[in-house]
C-alpha positions as a Markdown table, in Angstrom:
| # | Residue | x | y | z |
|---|---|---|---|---|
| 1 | Unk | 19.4 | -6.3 | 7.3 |
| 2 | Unk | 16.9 | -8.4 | 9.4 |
| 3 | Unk | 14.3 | -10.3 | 7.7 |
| 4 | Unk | 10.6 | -10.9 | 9.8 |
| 5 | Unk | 10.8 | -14.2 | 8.5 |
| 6 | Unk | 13.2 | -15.7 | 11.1 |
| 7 | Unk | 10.6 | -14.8 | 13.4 |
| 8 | Unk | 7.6 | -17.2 | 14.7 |
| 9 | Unk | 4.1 | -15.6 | 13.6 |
| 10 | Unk | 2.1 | -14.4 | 16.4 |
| 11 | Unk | -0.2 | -17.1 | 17.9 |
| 12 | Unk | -4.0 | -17.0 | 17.3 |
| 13 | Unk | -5.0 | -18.5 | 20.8 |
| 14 | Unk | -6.1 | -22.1 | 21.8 |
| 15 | Unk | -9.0 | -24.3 | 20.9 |
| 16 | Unk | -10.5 | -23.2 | 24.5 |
| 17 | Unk | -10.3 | -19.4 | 23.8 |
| 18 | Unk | -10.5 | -18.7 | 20.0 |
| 19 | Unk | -10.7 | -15.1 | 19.6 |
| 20 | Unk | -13.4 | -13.8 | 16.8 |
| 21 | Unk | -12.7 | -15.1 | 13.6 |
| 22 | Unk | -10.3 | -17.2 | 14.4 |
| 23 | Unk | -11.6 | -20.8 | 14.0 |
| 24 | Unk | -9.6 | -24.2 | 15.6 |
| 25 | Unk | -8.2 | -24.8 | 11.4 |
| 26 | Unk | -6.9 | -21.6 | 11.8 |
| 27 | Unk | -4.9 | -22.3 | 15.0 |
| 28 | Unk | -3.8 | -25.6 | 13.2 |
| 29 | Unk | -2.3 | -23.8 | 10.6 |
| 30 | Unk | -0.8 | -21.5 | 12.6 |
| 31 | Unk | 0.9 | -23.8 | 15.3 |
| 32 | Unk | 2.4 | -25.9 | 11.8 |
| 33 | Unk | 3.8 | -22.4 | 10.9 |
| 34 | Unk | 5.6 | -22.1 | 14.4 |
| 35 | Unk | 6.9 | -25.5 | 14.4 |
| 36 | Unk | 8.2 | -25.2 | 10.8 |
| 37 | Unk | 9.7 | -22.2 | 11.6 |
| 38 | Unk | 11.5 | -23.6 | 14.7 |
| 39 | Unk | 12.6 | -26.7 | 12.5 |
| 40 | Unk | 13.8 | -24.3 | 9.7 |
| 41 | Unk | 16.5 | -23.0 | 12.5 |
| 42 | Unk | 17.7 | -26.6 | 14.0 |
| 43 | Unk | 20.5 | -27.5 | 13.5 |
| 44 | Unk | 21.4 | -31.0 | 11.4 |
| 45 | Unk | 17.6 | -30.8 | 10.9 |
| 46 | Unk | 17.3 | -34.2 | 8.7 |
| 47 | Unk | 19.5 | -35.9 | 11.5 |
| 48 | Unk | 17.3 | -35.1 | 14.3 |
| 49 | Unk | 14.1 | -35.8 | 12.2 |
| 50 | Unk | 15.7 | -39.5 | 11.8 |
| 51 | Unk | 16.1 | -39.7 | 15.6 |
| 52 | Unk | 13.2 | -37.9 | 16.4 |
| 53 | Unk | 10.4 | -37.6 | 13.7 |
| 54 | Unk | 7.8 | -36.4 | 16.2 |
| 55 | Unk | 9.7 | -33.2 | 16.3 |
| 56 | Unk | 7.8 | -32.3 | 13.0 |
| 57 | Unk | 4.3 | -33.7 | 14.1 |
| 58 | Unk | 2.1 | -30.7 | 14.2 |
| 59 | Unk | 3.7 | -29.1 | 11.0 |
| 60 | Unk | 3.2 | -32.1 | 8.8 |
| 61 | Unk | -0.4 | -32.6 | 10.5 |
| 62 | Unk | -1.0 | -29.1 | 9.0 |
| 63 | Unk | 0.7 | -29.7 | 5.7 |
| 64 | Unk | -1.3 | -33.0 | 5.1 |
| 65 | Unk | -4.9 | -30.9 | 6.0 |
| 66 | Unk | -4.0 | -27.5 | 4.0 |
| 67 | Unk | -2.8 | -29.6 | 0.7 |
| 68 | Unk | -6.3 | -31.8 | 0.9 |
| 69 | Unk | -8.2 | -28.2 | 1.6 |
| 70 | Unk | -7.0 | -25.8 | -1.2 |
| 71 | Unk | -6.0 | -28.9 | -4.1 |
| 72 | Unk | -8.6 | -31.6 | -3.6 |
| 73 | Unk | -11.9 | -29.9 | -3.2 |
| 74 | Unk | -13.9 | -27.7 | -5.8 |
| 75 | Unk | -13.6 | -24.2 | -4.2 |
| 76 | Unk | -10.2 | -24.6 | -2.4 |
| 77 | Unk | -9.7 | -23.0 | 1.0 |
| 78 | Unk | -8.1 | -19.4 | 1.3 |
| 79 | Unk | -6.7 | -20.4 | 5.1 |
| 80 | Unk | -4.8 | -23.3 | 3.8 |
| 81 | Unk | -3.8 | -21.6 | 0.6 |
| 82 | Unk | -2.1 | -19.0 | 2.7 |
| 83 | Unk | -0.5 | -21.6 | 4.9 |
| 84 | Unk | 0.8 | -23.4 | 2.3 |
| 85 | Unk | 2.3 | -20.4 | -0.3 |
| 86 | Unk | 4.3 | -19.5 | 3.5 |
| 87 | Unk | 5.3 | -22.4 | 4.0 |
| 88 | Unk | 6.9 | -22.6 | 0.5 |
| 89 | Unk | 8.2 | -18.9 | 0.5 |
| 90 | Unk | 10.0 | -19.7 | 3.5 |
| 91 | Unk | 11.8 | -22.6 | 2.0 |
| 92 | Unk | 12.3 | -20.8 | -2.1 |
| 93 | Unk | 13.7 | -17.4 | -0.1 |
| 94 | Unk | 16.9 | -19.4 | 1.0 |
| 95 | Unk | 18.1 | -19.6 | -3.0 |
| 96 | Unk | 18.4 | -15.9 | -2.3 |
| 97 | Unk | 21.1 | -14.4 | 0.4 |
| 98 | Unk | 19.0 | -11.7 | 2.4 |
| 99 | Unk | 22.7 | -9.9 | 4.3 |
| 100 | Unk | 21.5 | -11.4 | 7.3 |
| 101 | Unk | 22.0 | -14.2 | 10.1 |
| 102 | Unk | 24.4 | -16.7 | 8.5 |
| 103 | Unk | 23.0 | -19.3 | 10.4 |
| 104 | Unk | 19.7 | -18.8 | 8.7 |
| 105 | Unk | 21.0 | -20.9 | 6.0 |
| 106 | Unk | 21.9 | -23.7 | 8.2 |
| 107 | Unk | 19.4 | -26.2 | 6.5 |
| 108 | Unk | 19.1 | -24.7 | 2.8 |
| 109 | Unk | 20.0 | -28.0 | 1.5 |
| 110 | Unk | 18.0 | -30.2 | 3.6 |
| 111 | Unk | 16.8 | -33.4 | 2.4 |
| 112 | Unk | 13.2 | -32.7 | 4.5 |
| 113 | Unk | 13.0 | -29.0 | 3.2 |
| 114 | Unk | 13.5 | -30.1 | -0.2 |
| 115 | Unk | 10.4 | -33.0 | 0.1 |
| 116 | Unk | 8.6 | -30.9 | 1.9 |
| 117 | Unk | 8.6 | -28.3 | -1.3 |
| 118 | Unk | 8.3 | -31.2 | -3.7 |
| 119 | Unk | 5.0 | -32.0 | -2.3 |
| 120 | Unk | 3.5 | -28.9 | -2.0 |
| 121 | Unk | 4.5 | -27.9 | -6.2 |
| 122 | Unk | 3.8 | -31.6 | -6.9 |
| 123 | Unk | 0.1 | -30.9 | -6.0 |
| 124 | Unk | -0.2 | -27.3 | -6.4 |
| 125 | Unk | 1.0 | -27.0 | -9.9 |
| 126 | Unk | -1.6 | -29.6 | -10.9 |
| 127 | Unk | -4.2 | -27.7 | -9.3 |
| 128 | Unk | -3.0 | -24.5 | -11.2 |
| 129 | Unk | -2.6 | -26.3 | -14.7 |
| 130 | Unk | -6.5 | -27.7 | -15.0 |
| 131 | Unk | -7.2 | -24.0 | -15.1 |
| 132 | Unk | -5.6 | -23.8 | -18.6 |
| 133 | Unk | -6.4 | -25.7 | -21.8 |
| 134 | Unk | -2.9 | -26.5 | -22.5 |
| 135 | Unk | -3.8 | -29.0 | -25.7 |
| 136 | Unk | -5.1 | -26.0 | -26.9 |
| 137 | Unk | -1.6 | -24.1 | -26.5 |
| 138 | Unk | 0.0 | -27.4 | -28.3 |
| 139 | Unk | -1.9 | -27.0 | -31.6 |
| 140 | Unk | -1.3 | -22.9 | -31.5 |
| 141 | Unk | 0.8 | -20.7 | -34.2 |
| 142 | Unk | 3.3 | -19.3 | -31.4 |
| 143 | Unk | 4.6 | -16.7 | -32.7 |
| 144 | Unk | 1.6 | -15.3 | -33.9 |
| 145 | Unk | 0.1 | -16.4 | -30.6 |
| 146 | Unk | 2.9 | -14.2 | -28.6 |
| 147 | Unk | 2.9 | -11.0 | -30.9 |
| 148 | Unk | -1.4 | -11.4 | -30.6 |
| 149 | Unk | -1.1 | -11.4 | -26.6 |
| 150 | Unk | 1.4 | -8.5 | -26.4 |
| 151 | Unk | -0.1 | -6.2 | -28.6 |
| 152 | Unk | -3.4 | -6.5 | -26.4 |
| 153 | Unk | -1.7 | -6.9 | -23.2 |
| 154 | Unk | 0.3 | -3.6 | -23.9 |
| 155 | Unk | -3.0 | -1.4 | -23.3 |
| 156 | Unk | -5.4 | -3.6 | -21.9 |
| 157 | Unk | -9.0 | -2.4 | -21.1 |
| 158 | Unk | -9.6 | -1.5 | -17.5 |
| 159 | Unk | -10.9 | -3.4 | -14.9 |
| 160 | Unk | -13.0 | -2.9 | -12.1 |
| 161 | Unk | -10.2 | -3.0 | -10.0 |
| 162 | Unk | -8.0 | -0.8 | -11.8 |
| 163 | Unk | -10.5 | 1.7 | -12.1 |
| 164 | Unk | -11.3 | 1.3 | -7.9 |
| 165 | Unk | -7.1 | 2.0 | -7.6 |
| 166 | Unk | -7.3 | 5.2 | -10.4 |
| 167 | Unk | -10.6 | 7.1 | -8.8 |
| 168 | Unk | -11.4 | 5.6 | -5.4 |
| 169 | Unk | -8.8 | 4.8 | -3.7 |
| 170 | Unk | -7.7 | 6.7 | -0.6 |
| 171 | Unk | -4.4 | 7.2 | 0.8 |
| 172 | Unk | -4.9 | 4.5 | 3.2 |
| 173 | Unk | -5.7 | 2.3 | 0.4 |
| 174 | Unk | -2.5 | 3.9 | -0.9 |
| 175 | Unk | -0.1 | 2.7 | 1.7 |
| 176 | Unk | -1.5 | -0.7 | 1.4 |
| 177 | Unk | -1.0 | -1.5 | -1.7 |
| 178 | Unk | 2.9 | -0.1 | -1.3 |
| 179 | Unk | 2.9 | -2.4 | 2.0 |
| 180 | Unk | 1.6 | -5.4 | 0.0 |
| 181 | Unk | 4.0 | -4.3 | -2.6 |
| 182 | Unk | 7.5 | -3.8 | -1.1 |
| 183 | Unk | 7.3 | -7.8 | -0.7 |
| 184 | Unk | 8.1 | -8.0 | -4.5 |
| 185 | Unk | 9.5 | -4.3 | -5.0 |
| 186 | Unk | 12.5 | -4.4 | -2.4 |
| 187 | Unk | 13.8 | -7.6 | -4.1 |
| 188 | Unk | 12.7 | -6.9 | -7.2 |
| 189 | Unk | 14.2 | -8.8 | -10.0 |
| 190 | Unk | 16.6 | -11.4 | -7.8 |
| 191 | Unk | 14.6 | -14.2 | -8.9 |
| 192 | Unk | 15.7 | -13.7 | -12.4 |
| 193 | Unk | 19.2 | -14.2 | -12.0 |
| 194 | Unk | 18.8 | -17.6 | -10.9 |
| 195 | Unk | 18.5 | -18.3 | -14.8 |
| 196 | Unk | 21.3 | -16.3 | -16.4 |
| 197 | Unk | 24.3 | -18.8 | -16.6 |
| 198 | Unk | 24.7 | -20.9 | -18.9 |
| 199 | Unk | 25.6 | -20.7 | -22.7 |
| 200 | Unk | 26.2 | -17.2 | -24.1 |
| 201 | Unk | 23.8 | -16.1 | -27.1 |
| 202 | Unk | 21.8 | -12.8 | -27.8 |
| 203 | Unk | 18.8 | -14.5 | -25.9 |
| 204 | Unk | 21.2 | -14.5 | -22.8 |
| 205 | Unk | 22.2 | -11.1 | -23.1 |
| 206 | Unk | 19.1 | -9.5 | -23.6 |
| 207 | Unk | 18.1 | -10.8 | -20.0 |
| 208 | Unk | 21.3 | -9.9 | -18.8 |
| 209 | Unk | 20.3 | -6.2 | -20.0 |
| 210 | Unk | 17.2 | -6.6 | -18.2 |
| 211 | Unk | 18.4 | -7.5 | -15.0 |
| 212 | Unk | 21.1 | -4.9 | -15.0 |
| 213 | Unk | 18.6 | -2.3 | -15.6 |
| 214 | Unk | 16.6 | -3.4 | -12.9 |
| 215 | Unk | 19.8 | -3.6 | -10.4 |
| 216 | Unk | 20.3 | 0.5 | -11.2 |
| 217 | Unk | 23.3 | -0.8 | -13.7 |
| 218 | Unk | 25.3 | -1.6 | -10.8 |
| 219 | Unk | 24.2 | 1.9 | -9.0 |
| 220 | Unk | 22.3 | 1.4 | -5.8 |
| 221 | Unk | 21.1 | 4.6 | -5.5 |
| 222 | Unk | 19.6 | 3.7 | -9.3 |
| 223 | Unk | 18.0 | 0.5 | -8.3 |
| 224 | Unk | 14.4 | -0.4 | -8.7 |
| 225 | Unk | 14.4 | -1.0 | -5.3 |
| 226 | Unk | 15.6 | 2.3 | -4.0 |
| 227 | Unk | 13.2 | 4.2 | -5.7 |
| 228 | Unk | 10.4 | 1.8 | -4.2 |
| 229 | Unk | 12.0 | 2.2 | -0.6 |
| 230 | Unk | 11.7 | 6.2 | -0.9 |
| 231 | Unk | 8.1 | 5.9 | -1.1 |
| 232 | Unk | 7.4 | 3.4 | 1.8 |
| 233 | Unk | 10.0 | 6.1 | 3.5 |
| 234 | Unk | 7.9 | 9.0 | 2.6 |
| 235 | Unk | 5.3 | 7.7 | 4.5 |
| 236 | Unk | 7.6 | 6.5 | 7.4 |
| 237 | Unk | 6.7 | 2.9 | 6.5 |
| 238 | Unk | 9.3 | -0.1 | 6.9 |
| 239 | Unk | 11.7 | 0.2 | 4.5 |
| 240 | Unk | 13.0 | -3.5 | 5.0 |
| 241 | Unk | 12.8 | -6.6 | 2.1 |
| 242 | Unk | 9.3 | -8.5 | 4.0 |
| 243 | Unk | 8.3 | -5.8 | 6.2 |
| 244 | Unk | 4.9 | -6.7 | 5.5 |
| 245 | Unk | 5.2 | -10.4 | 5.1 |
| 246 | Unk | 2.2 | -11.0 | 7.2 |
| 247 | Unk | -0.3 | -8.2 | 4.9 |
| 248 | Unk | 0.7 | -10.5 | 1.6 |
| 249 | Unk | -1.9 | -12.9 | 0.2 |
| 250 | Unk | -1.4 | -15.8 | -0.4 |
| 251 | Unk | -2.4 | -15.2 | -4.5 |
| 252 | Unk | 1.0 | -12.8 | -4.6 |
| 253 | Unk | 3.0 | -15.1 | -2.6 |
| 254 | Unk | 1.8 | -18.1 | -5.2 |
| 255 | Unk | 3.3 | -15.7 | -7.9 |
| 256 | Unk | 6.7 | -15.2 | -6.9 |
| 257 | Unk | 6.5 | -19.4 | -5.5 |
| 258 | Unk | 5.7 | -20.0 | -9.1 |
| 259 | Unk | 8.8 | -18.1 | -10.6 |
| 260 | Unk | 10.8 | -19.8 | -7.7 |
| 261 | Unk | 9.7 | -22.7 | -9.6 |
| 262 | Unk | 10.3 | -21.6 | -12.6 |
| 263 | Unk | 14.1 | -20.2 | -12.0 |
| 264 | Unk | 14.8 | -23.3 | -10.2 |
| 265 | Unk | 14.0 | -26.0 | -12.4 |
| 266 | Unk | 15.3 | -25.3 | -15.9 |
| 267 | Unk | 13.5 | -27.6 | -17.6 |
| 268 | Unk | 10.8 | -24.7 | -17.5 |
| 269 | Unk | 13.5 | -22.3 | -19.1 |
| 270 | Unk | 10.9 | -21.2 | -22.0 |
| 271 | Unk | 7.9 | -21.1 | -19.6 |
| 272 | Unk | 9.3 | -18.6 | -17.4 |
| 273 | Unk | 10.7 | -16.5 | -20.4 |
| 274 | Unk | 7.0 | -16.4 | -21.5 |
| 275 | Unk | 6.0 | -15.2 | -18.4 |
| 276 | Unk | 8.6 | -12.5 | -17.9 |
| 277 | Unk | 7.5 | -11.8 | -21.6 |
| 278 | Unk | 4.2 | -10.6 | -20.2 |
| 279 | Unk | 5.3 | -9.3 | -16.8 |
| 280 | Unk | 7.5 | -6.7 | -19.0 |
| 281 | Unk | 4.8 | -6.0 | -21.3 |
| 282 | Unk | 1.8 | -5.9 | -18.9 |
| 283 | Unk | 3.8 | -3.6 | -16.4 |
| 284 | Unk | 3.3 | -0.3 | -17.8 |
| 285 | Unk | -0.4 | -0.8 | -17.3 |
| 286 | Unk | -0.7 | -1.6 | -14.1 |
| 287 | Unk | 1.5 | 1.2 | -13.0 |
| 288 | Unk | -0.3 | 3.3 | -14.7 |
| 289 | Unk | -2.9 | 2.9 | -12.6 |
| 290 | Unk | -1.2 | 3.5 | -9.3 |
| 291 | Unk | 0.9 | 7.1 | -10.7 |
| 292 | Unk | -2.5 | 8.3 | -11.7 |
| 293 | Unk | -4.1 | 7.5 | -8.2 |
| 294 | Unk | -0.6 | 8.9 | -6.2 |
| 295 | Unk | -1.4 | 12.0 | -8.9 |
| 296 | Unk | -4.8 | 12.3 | -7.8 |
| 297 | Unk | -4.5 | 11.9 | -4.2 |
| 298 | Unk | -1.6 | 14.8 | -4.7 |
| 299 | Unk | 1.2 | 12.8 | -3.3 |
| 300 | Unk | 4.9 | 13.6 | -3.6 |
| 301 | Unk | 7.4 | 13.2 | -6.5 |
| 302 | Unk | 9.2 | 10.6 | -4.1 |
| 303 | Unk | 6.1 | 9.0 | -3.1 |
| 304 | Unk | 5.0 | 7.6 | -6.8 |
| 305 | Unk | 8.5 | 7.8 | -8.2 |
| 306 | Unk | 9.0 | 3.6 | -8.6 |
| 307 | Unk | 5.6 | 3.8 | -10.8 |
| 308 | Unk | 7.1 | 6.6 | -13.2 |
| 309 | Unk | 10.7 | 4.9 | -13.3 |
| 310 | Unk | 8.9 | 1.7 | -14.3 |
| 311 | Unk | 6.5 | 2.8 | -17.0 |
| 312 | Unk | 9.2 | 4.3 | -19.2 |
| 313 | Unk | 11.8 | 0.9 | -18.7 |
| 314 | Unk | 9.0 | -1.9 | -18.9 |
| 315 | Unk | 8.3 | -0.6 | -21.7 |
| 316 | Unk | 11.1 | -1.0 | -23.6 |
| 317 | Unk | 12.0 | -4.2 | -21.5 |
| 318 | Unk | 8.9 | -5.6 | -22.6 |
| 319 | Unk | 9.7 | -5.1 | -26.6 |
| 320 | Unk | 13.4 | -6.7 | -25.4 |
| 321 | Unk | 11.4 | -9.4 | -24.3 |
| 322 | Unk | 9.2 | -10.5 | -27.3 |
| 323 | Unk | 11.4 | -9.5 | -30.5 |
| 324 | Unk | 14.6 | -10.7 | -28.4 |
| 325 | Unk | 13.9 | -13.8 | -26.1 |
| 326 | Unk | 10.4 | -15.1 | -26.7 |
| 327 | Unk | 10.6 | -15.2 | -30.6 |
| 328 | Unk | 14.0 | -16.2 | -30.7 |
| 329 | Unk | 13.1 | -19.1 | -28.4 |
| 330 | Unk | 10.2 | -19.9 | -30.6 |
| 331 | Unk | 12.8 | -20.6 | -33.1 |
| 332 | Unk | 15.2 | -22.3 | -31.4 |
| 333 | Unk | 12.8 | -24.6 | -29.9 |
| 334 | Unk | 10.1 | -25.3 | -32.4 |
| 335 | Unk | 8.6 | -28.6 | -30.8 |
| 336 | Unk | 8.7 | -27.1 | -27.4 |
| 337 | Unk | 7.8 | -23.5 | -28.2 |
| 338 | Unk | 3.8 | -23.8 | -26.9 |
| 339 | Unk | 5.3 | -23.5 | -23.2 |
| 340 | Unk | 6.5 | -19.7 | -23.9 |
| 341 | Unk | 2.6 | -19.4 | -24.5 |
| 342 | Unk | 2.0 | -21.2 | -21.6 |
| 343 | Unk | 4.1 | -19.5 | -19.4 |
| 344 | Unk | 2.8 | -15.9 | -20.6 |
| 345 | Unk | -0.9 | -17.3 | -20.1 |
| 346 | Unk | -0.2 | -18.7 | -16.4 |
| 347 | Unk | 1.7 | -15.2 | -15.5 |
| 348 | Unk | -1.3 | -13.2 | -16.8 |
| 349 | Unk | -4.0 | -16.0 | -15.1 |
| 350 | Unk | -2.0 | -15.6 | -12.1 |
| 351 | Unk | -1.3 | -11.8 | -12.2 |
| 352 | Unk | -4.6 | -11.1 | -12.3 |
| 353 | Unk | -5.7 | -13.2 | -9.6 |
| 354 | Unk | -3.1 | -11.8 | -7.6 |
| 355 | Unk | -4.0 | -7.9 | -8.3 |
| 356 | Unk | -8.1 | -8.7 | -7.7 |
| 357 | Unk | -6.4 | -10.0 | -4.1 |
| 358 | Unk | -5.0 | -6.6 | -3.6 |
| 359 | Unk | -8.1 | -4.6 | -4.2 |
| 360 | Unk | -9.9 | -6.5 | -2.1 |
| 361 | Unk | -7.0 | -6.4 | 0.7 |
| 362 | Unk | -7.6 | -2.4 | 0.2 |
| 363 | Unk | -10.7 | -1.9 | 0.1 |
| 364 | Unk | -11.3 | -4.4 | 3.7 |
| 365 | Unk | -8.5 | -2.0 | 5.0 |
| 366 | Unk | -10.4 | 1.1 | 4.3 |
| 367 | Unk | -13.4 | -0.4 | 5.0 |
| 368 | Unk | -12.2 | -1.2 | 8.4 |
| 369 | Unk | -10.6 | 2.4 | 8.9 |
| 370 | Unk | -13.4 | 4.2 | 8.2 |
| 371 | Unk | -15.7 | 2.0 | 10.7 |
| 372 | Unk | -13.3 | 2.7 | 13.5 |
C-alpha cells in the first residue's frame, strides 16, 4: 500500500515563466514543500543539518513567510495556510504505520521534525484560540453546557451548504466530495487510538467500544473504511489512504492536525474527548445530507453505503460519548472540566469551517466542468 505522500508535489514553474494563477509566493511555497519532502527521506537527517544547515534553506525560508502570512496578519493567507497544514500532516502521519516503505520512517523521531512541528502548533494554535472566548467556557455550568450543545447539535438547522449538497449538487460534485473525503474516511478512526492506553475505567472502555466499532470489530470486510472504499470503487476512483492528498484544503487538513495534536499531547486528554463528543453527535447530520443527495442523484446501494452505515452507529456512539466519557470526565475533573466544552466548541468552529471549504471546493469543480 503506497502512499502519494512520499512523493515530491508537482512544480508550479519559475519566477521567469509563472503559469496563470500561479504567483512567485506560490512557487515559494511549493519549492519548501519539495525540499521538505526530500529532507523527510535523508537519512540521519538532524546529523547532516548540523553539518550542513543550508540543506534546509528554501524550506525554512518558506516556513518563516507562510507562519507570518496565515498567523500574524488580520485575514490570513489561504496559500500559506495550505502550505503550512502539509507540512504538518506530513510530519503527524508518521505516528501512524501506513504498510508501506519502511524507510519512510527513517526520521520519525527527528529532533528537526519535531521543532519544526512545535513551531508551526506553537503559532497556529494561538491563532485558532483568539477565535473562542475561552474565559467564558471557565465560568460555564459544564454539564449543563455539554447536554445544551448535543441536544442542538443532534439536529441542527440546515445550512446553505448543506442544502447546496441535499438539492444541487451533481454527480461531479458527488465524486468530489468522496475524493476530498477518503483523506479522513480510509483511515478513519486511527487517530483515536493514540489515546486508549492507560488506566482501565468505564471512560476507557467506552472509547475502546468506539474504536472497535469503527475497525469493523476486528472484521475488515466490516470496517468503516471498507465501506467508504466501495464507493470511491464504484466510481473507479482511487481506492488508496491519500489518493487525493492534493484535492484536500487546508481547513480539513487543520482538522485532523488538530486531533494529531490532541492524541499526541495528553495533557489535552479532556479537550479531545469534547471534541469527539461532538464529532459522534454531529455526524448523523452531516451524513444525512450526502445519503439524501447519493438518493437523489439515484446512485447505487454501494455508492452511498458508508453514509447509511454511519448514521445508524454515530448515533449511538455519540450518546456513548456524552452520558459515558464527557460527563464522567466532568466529574472526575471538576476544575479542569471547561476544556471538554472547549474541545466540543473548537471541533464544531473547525468542522464547520472545514465543510463550508468543501462546498466551495465543489461547487469551483462543477463550475469549472460545466465551462469546459
Amino acid at each position: 500500500m503506497q502512499s502519494n505522500l512520499v512523493k515530491s508535489p508537482p512544480a508550479s514553474g519559475t519566477e521567469e515563466t509563472l503559469p496563470i494563477g500561479v504567483t512567485e509566493t506560490t512557487t515559494i511555497y511549493d519549492r519548501g514543500e519539495r525540499q521538505f519532502v526530500e529532507l523527510l527521506a535523508t537519512d540521519n537527517l538532524d546529523q547532516k543539518l548540523d553539518r550542513e544547515p543550508l540543506l534546509a534553506s528554501e524550506f525554512e525560508s518558506a516556513l518563516s513567510l507562510g507562519i507570518r502570512a496565515a498567523y500574524h496578519n488580520g485575514s490570513g493567507d489561504d496559500v500559506a495556510h495550505l502550505f503550512l497544514q502539509r507540512i504538518l500532516y506530513r510530519i503527524n502521519r508518521l505516528n501512524l504505520f501506513w504498510y508501506d516503505d519502511l524507510r519512510h520512517y527513517t526520521n520519525e523521531r527527528s529532533l528537526y521534525l519535531y521543532k519544526v512541528r512545535n513551531r508551526i502548533e506553537a503559532a497556529w494554535q494561538e491563532w485558532e484560540l483568539a477565535k473562542i472566548d475561552v474565559a467564558a467556557l471557565q465560568q460555564l455550568d459544564v454539564k449543563q453546557a455539554l447536554i445544551e450543545r448535543t441536544a442542538y447539535d443532534l439536529d441542527p438547522p440546515l445550512s446553505s451548504g448543506s442544502r447546496y449538497i441535499r438539492e444541487q449538487m451533481t454527480e461531479i460534485g458527488y465524486r468530489h466530495l468522496l475524493a476530498i473525503g477518503s483523506f479522513d474516511g480510509l483511515v478513519e478512526g486511527s487517530r483515536l487510538s493514540r489515546i486508549l492506553g492507560g488506566a482501565a475505567n468505564q471512560v476507557q472502555c467506552t472509547l475502546v467500544k468506539v474504536l472497535l466499532e469503527e475497525y469493523g470489530n476486528g472484521r475488515f470486510s466490516r470496517k468503516h473504511s471498507t465501506f467508504f472504499a466501495q464507493m470511491l470503487a464504484e466510481f473507479d476512483m482511487n481506492t488508496e489512504p491519500e489518493g487525493y492528498f492534493d484535492l484536500v484544503p487546508w481547513e480539513v487538513l487543520a482538522c485532523a492536525n488538530h486531533n494529531f495534536l490532541l492524541t499526541e499531547c495528553k495533557r489535552h486528554f479532556l479537550r479531545y474527548s469534547g471534541g469527539l463528543t461532538y464529532f459522534e453527535v454531529a455526524g448523523p447530520s452531516a451524513y444525512r445530507n450526502y445519503l439524501t443527495a447519493a438518493q437523489r442523484l439515484g446512485l447505487s446501494d454501494a455508492a452511498m453505503g458508508y453514509w447509511e452505515l454511519h448514521i445508524r452507529e454515530d448515533e449511538r456512539h455519540g450518546r456513548w460519548m456524552l452520558d459515558d466519557v464527557a460527563l464522567p470526565l466532568a466529574e472526575l475533573y471538576p476544575n479542569d472540566a471547561w476544556e471538554l466544552v472547549l474541545g466540543y466548541d473548537q471541533e464544531k468552529l473547525m468542522g464547520d469551517r472545514a465543510a463550508e471549504a468543501v462546498v466551495q471546493a465543489i461547487r469551483q469543480v462543477e463550475q469549472s466542468t460545466s465551462l469546459a
